[in-house]
N, C-alpha and C positions, 0 to 999 in steps of 0.2 A: 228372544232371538231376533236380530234386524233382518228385516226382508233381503238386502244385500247374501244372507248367510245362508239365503234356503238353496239345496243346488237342485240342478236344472232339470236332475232326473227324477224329481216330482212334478212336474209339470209336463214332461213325454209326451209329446204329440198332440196339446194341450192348445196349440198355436193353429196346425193343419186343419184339428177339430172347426174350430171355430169358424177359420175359413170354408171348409164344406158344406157346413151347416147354410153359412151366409149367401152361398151361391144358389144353393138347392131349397133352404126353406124348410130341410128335413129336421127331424126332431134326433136323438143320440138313440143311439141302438142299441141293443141288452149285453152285447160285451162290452159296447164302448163306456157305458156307465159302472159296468163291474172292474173295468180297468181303473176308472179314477178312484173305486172303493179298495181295489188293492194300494194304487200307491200312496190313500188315506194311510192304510195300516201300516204299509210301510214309515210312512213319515210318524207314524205316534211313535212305532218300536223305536224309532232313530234319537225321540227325544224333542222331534221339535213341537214347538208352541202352535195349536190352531189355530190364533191371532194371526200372528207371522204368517200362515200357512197363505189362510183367506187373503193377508194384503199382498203376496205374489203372484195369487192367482190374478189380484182385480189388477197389478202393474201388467203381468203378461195380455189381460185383454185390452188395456189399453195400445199397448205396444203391437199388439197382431189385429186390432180391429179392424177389419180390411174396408180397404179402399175404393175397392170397387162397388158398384149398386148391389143392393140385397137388400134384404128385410132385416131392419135391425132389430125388430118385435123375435125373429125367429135367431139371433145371436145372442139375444138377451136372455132367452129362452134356453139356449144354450150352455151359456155363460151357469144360470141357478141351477140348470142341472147336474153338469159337471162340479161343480162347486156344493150340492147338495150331496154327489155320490162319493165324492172325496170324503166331505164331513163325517158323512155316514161309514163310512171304510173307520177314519180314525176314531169315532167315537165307540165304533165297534170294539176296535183294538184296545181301549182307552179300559171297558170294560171286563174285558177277558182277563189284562193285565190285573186290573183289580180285584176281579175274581181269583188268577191266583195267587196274588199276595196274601187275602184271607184265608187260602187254602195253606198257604205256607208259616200263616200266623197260626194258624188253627191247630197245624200238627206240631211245629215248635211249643205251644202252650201246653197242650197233650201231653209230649215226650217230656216239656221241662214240671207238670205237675206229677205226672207219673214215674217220671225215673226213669224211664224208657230207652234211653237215648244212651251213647257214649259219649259219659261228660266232658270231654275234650272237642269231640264235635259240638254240644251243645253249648259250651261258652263259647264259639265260636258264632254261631249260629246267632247266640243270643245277643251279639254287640248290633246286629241287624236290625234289633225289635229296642235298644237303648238301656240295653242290660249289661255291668260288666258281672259276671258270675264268680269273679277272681275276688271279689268284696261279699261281705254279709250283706242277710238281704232278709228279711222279717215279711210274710204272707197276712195281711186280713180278710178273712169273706164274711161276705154281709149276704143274709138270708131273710126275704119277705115273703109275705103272703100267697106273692105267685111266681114262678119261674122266669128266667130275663135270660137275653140272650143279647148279642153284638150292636144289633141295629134297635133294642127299646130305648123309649124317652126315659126312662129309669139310670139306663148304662150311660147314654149321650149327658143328662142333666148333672151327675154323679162326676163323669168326665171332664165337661167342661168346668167345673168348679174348682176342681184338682188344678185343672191348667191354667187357669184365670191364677191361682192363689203360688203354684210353685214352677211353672212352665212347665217343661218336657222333666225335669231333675232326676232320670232315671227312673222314671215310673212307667209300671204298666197296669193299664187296665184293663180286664176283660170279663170271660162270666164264662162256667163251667159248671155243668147239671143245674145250672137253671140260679146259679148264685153268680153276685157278684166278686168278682176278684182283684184283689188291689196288691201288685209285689214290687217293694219298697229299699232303698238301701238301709241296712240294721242301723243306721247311725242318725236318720231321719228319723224320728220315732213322730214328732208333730205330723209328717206324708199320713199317716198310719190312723192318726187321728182326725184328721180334719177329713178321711175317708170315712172313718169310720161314723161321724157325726154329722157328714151329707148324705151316705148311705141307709142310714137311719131315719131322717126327714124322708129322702125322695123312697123309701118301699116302704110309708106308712105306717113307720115304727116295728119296723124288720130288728131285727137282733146282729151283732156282729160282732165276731172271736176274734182275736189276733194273737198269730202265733209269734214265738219266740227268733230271733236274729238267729239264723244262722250261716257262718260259714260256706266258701265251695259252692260250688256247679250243683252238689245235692244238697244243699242247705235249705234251698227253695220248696224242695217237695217234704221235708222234716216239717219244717216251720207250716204247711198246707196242710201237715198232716195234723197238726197240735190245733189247727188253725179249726180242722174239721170235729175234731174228735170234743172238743171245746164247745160248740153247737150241740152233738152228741148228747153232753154231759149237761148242758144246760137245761134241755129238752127233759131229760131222763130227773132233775132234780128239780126241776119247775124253778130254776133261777131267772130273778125279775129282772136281773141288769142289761139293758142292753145292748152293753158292749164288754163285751168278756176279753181278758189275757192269758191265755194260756199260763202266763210265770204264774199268776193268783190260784190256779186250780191244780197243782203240782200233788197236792194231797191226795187229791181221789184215785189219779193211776196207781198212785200206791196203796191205798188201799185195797184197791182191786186187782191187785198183782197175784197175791196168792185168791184164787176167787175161792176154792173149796176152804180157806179157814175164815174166806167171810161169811159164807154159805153158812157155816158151822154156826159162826158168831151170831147170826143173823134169826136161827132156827133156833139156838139156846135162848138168846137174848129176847126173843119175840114173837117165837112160835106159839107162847099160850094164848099168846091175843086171838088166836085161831079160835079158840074156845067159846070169845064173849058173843053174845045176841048178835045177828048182824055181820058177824064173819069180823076179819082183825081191822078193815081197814080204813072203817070210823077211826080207831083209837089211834092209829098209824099216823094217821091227818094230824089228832089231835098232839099227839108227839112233833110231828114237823112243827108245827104250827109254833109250840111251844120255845121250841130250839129254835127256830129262825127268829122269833121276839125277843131273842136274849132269855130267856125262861122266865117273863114278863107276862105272870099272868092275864092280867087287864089286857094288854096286849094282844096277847093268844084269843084271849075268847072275843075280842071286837075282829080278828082275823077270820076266825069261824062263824062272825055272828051269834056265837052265845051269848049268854049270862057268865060272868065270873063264876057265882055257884053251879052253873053246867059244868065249866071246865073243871074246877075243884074234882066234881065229881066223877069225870071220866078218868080224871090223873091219879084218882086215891083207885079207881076201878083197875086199872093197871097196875099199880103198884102192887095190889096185892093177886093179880093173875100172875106177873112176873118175877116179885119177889123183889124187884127194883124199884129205889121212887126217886122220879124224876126231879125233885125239887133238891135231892140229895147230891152234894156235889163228888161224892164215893162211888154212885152210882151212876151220875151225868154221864160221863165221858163215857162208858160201854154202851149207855142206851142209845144218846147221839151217834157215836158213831156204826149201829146197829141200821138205826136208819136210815141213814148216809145209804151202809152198804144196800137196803132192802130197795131203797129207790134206786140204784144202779144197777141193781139185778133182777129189777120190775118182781119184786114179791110182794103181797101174797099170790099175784095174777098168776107168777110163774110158779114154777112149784120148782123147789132146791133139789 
């Protein structure tokens, strides 16, 4: 904004000051300094530039530097104070403002991850923060080692990557219970990835889900929620991948839909391993281990650190505790998916 544009009711009595000072030698007195820090503040809330501000202050002392003898050491004097208490008034205001921006970004995130809100208000809300809500919008959170919040070199480093590669394009970035959060339009699916693979570098090799596009003003917190439960599911099946999609893990909520007939499944299918030396959950391991090698023995047993004749001998141990043998493809798919359900329902630890 040109100096011509600042008006004159920022600079209020900004002229007389100077003159008194100049005659008298004195220095600015505690309202008259609290005066120029109000009409700091006021000039921040109005919009103008601090730049601008400081070169109408320096035209007005040129313009009022009087004429008469005085100490120009005590005008100059003057002059950085008031020009200090001004500063100090708008940087004040400069902060408060920003303060509650954050505050008003922080409970928008809130209402838009929790559904809280009345979604009419909230796409309204949300065109503020660079969101249209009336489009599909797909959620990734990326979870590391330690908690992050707004202002870590984690969220900034993660950010500017994003910006640098796609601008502003309708993203937002943030972090909630200590993850990072990235909410994207459904139709950008690259946004989603190239978050999901800087996310992963800057927390150390942190893990991150991404939920599925959805729809609407609540699509956001669907997608947040597939987004979360995806982590969840990871955690709970000791899955290596980094970066999870909610659409790839569709199978486990259903499995665990009806929980008392997996309960069932879990306790017929697996209960006898209760029996062997050592309680069930050597064997349990040696089951995962097997099923996630593709039933590749060698495999299996370099996953465990065995001997192939170890593992031979733990799967022929089972077989005949349970009646099932795993190398049998009649009885693969019960036993698998036995374990499946016994890791999501943390058994043996938990008790059915």
């Amino acid at each position: 904004m040109a100096e011509s544009a600042i008006p004159e009711d920022y600079l209020d009595g900004y002229a007389q000051l100077l003159a008194d000072v100049s005659a008298t030698g004195r220095r600015l007195t505690r309202d008259e300094i609290e005066s120029r820090r109000a009409l700091g503040e006021r000039a921040a809330d109005a919009g103008f530039g601090l730049r601008a501000l400081v070169g109408a202050h320096l035209a007005a002392t040129r313009a009022a530097w009087p004429s008469s003898p005085g100490s120009a050491d005590s005008t100059l004097a003057a002059v950085q104070q008031a020009v200090d208490a001004f500063a100090e008034g708008y940087e004040r205001a400069q902060r408060l403002a920003v303060r509650q921006e954050e505050a008003a970004r922080r409970e928008f995130i809130d209402d838009l991850l929790y559904g809280r809100s009345d979604l009419g208000r909230l796409a309204e809300r949300a065109e503020r923060f660079g969101l249209r809500l009336s489009h599909a919008h797909a959620v990734a959170v990326a979870q590391g080692p330690a908690p992050y919040d707004e202002g870590d070199p984690v969220t900034r480093q993660v950010e500017q990557a994003l910006i640098a590669r796609f601008g502003d394009r309708d993203i937002l970035l943030t972090t909630k219970d200590g993850r990072l959060v990235c909410i994207a339009p459904g139709d950008q699916d690259q946004v989603l990835s190239s978050f999901a693979k800087q996310a992963h570098v800057a927390t150390d090799g942190g893990r991150v889900a991404v939920g599925r596009p959805r729809p609407g003003p609540g699509g956001v917190v669907h997608s947040y929620e597939e987004a979360l439960n995806a982590l969840e599911l990871a955690e709970r099946l000791a899955l290596d991948d980094p970066v999870l999609r909610a659409a790839d893990l569709l199978v486990y909520p259903v499995l665990t839909r009806d929980r008392q007939a997996m309960a069932d499944l879990v306790q017929g299918a697996l209960g006898p391993l209760t029996t062997a030396r050592g309680g069930a959950e050597v064997l349990l391991d040696t089951l995962t281990a097997y099923f996630d090698s593709g039933c590749v023995a060698a495999e299996a047993a370099r996953r465990l650190n065995l001997s192939v004749r170890a593992l031979t001998y733990r799967l022929e141990r089972i077989r005949k505790l349970t009646g099932a043998n795993p190398a049998d493809p009649a009885h693969r798919y019960m036993l698998q998916t036995a374990v499946i359900g016994a890791r999501l329902l943390d058994w043996p630890e938990q008790a059915l």
